[in-house]
N, C-alpha and C positions, 0 to 999 in steps of 0.2 A: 506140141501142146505144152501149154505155163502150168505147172501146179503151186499155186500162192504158197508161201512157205511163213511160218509162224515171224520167223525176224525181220522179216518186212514190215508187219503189222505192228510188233513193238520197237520200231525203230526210230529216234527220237534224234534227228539232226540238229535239233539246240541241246544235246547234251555233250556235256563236257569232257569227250573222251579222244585222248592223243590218238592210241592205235585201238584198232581190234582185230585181233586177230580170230579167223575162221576158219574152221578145219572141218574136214570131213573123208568120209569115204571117195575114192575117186569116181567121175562123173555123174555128180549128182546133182548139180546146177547152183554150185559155190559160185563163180563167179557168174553166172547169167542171172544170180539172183542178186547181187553186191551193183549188176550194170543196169539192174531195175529198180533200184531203190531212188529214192528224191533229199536233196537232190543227188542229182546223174554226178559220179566219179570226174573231175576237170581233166585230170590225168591219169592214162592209165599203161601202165607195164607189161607185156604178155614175156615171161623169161622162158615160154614153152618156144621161142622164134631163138633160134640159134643167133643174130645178130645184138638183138635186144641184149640176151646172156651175156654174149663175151663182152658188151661195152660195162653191161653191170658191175660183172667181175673183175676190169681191167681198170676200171676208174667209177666205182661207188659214189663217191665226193659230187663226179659231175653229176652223173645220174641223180642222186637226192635234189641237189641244187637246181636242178631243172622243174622239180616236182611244184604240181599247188596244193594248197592245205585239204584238201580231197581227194587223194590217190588210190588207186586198185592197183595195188603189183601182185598179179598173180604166178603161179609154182615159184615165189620168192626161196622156197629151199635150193633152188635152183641157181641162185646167188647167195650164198649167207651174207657174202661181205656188205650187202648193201643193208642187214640190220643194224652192225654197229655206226653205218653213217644217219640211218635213221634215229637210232638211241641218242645220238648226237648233236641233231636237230634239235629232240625234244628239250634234251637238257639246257643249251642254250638260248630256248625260247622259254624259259622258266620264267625269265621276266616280263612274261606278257601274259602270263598267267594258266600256263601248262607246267604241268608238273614233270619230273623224268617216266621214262617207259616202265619201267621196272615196279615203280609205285602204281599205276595207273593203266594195266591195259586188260581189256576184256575179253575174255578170249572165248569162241561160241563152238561149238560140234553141232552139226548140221546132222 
């Protein structure tokens, strides 16, 4: 059973935001609510797959590089290192009119 969840509803795919980050209590439908949203995530990360993990951890750089501008990487604490390559992204896409992470991300509690 779906129970609609309020961020769905004010979820605004032309807004201008690098990341957001979503937290909550554990199983509570963080990410089956982020894989129903529109649009659908192009790319998505599970780092709870032990293979996923260790490429994360082992080489970040590819990992990000692989990504489209719509990702779901979820239990991301699960790799930190792949934040600073994301941070990194941001910042050198400043010239197409993203800002860095740090200035710009939304962070939600479910």
């Amino acid at each position: 059973m779906w129970i609609n969840r309020d961020f769905l509803d004010n979820w605004d795919p032309n807004q201008s935001l690098e990341a957001v980050l979503l937290r909550g209590p554990r199983q509570i439908g963080k990410s089956s609510m982020l894989l129903k949203m529109t649009p659908v995530p192009r790319s998505k990360i599970f780092l709870d797959d032990p293979n996923e993990q260790s490429r994360a951890a082992q080489d970040p750089e590819f990992v990000t590089s692989q990504l489209s501008l719509l990702t779901l990487i979820d239990e991301i604490q699960r790799a930190p290192e792949l934040l600073f390559s994301i941070k990194k992204i941001l910042i050198n896409s400043a010239g197409i009119g993203l800002k860095p992470i740090s200035r710009r991300c939304r962070r939600h509690t479910v």
